[in-house]
C-alpha positions as CSV (number, residue, x, y, z in Angstrom):
1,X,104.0,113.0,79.8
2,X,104.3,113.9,83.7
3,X,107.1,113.3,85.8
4,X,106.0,110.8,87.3
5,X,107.8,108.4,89.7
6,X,109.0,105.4,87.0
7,X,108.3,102.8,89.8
8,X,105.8,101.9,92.3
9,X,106.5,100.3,96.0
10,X,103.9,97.5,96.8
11,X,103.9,96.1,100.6
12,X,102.4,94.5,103.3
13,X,99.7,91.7,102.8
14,X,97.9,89.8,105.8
15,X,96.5,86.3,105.4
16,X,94.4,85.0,107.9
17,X,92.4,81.7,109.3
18,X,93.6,79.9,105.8
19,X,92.4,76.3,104.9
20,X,94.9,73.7,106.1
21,X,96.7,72.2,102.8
22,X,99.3,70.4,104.3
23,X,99.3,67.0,106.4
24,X,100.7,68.9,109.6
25,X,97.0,71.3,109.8
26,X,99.0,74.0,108.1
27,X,99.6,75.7,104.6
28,X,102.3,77.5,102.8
29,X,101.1,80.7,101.3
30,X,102.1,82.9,98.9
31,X,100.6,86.0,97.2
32,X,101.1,86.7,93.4
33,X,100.9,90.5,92.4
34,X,100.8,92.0,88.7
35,X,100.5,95.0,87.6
36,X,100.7,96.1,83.9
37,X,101.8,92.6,83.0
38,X,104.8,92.6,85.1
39,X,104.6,90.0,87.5
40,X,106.2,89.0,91.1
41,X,105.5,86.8,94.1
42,X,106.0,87.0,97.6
43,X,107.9,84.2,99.2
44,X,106.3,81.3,100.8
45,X,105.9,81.3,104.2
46,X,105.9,78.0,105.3
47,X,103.4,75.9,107.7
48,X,101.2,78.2,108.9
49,X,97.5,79.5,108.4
50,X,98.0,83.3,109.4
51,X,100.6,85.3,108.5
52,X,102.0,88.6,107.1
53,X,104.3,89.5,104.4
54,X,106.2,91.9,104.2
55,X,107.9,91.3,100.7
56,X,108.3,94.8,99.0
57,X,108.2,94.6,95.5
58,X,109.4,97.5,92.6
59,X,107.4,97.7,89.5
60,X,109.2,99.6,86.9
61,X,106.9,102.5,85.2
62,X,109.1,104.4,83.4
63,X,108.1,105.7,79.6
64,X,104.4,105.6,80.8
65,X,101.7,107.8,79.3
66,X,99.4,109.2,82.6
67,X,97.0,107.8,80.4
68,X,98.4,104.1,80.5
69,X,98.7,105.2,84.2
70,X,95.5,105.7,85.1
71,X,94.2,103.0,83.2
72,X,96.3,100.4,85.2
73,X,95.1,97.4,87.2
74,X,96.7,95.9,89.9
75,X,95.9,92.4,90.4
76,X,96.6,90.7,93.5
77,X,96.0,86.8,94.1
78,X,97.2,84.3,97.5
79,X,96.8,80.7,97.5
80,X,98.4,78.3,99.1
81,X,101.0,76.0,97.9
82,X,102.4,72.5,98.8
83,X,105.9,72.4,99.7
């Protein structure tokens, strides 16, 4: 095994022009990330249809083969929510 970092900093997302969910014309997104099978969210920003997120998230790596490494996905989904 490397010595690798054990963890791995995810930032920054941009939604824009999204579909009006709510009665008001606006939405409440939110952006699901997983990597690895560790899963976390951003939080919801609420009534509106553009926005950015700045959330910054930690996934823990450590005890990793480079191999596990570099056969990792990261899997990154928004959607909006009604709240």
């Amino acid at each position: 095994m490397h010595a690798l970092t054990p963890w791995l900093p995810v930032v920054d997302f941009q939604a824009q022009d999204l579909k009006a969910k709510n009665l008001n014309g606006s939405s409440d997104p939110v952006v699901f990330v997983e990597i690895m099978g560790q899963k976390k969210h951003t939080k919801v920003k609420k009534n509106c249809t553009s926005c950015v997120f700045d959330d910054l998230f930690f996934f823990n790596f450590k005890d990793l083969s480079t191999e596990e490494i570099d056969e990792a996905t990261i899997k990154v989904r928004g959607t909006c929510i009604d709240v």
